[in-house]
N, C-alpha and C positions, 0 to 999 in steps of 0.2 A: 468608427467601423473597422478600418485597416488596424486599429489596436487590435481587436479581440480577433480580424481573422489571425492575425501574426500568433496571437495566443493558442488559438487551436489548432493552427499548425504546424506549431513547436512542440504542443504536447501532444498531437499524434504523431510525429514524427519521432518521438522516442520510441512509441510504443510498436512503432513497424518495423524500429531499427534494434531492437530487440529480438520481434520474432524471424526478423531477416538472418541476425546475426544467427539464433539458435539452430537454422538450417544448415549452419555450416559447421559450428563450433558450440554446443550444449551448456560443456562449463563456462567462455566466454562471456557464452546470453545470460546464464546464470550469475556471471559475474556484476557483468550491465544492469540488469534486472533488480540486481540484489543493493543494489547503489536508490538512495532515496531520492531517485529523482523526481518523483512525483512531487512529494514536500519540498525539494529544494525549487522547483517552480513554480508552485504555489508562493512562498515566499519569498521568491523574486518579484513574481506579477503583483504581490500586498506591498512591498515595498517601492516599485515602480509607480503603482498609485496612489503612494504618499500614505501608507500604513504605517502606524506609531510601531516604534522600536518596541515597547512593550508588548502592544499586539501581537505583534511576531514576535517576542521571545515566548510568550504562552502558547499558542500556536505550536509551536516547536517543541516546548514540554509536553503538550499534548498529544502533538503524536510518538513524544519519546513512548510513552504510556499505553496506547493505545495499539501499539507495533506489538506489544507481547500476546493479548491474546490471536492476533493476527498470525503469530506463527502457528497454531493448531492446525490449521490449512495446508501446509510445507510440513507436515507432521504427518499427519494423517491421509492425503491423498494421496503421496506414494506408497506409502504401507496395504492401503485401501488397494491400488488398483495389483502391486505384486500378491496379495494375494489370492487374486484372482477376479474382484470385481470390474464391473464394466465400467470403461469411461465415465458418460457421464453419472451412473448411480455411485463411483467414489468421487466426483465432482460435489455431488450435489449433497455426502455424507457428509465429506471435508468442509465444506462451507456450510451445512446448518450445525455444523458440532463450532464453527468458529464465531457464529451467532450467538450461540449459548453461551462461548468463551467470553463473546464482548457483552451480555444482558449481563452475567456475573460478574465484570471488569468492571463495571461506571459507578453499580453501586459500590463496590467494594471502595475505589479509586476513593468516592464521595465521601464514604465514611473516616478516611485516614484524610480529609482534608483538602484533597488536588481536584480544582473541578474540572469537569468537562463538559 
């Protein structure tokens, strides 16, 4: 039980030290932010609980893969909202166009071979 609370939180404790930091310093949080640390704790916690090395190398290729359609989102929301849209309708542009990036990504991904 003390396992998985230490797991959530360490991984919300990223994610508050993030928007803490961007209250002070924007490019820092961006910096922080932009670092994988979601995956690299996920990968920690698969290997903590005796996850085969292969497992996590796939893993890892997978979200090498999976990060490109993901930038559409960092594309598109700031463009969205400088040009005048409202927060959340360039929120909610930028993440259904990055939906569409990943339904076109897996198959694509599939067809050249790399599953997901």
């Amino acid at each position: 039980m003390w396992y998985y609370f230490c797991k959530i939180a360490i991984s919300a404790l990223v994610i508050v030290l993030v928007s803490e930091i961007a209250k002070r310093n924007s490019g820092f949080a961006a910096l922080v932010a932009s670092l994988p640390l979601t995956s690299l704790l996920a990968i920690i916690w698969l290997r903590i609980e005796g996850s085969q090395i292969a497992q996590i190398a796939e893993l890892s290729q997978q979200i090498f893969w999976l990060v490109l359609p993901s930038l559409a989102l960092f594309l598109l929301f700031p463009m969205l909202l400088r040009y005048g849209l409202t927060f959340w309708l360039s929120l909610s542009l930028a993440s259904s166009a990055t939906i569409l990036c990943y339904l076109l990504m897996i198959p694509l991904l599939r067809r050249f071979g790399v599953s997901i």
